[in-house]
C-alpha positions as CSV (number, residue, x, y, z in Angstrom):
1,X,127.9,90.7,86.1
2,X,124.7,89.7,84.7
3,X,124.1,86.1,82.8
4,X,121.0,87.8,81.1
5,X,120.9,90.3,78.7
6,X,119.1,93.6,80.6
7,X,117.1,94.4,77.5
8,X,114.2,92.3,79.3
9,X,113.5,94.9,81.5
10,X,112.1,97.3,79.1
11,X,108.4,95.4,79.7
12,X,108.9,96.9,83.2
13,X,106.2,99.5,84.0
14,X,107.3,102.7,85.7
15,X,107.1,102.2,89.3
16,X,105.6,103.5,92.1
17,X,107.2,104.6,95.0
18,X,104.6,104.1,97.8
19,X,107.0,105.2,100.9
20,X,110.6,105.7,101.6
21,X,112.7,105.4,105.2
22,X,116.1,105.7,105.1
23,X,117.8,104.1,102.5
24,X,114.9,102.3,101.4
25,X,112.2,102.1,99.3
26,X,109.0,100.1,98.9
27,X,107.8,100.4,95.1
28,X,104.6,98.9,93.3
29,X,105.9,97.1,90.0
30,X,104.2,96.3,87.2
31,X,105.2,93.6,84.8
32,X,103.5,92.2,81.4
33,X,105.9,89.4,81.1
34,X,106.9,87.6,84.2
35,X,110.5,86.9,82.9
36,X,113.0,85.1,85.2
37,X,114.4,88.1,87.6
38,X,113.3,90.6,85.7
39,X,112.2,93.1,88.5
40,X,114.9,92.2,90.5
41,X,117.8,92.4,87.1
42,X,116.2,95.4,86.3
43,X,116.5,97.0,89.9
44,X,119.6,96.1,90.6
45,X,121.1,97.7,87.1
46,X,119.1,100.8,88.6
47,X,121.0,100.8,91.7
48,X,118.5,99.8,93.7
49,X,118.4,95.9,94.4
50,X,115.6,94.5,96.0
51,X,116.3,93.7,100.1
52,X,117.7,90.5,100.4
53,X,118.3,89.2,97.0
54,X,121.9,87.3,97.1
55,X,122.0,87.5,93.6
56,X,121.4,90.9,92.1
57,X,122.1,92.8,95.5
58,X,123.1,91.4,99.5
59,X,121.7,88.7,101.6
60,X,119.2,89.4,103.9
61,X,116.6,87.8,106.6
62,X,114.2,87.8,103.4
63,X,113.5,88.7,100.2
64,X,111.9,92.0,99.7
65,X,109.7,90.9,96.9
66,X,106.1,90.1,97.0
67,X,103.4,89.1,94.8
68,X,100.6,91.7,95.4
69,X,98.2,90.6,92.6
70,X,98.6,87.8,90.0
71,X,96.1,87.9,86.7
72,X,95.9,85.7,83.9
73,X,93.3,85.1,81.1
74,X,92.2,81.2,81.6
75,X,92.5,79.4,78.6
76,X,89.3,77.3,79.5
77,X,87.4,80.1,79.8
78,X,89.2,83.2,78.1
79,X,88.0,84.7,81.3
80,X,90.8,87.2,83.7
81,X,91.4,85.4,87.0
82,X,92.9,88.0,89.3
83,X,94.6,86.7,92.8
84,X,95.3,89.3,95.3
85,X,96.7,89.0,98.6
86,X,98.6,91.5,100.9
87,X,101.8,91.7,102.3
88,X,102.8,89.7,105.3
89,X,104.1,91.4,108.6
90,X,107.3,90.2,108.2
91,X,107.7,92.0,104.7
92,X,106.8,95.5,105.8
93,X,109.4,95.0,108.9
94,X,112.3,95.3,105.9
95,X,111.7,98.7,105.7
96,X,112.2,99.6,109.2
């Protein structure tokens, strides 16, 4: 089923569940390595897949994944840049 070996989603941090309605779930995720799918592999082996993902899980009007805060250390600088920004609208409508 997968084309990647799962054992990339060990750097996954426990997640958060934030709220629940019906079947769903929004979770915070935290992730050291920013593999290719690895939230969204690693979900899906859980039994959860992320709203909207044709690959791991169904299609959807979107997918249910979003970038809440983005840090890296600048190699210039050595400095942390952190980039937050919140969900839009139309993500927190999945979960209705």
């Amino acid at each position: 089923m997968f084309k990647q070996p799962l054992c990339f989603a060990l750097d996954l941090a426990p997640q958060h569940l934030l709220k629940t309605t019906n079947n769903r779930a929004l979770l915070e995720v935290q992730i050291e390595t920013g593999r290719q799918h690895q939230i969204r592999a690693h979900l899906s082996w859980l039994g959860c897949p992320v709203i909207g993902d044709s690959r791991y899980g169904r299609d959807g009007p979107r997918l249910g994944l979003h970038a809440l805060r983005l840090s890296i250390t600048r190699p210039d600088t050595g400095k942390r840049l952190t980039i937050e920004t919140p969900p839009p609208d139309e993500f927190l409508d999945l979960l209705r």
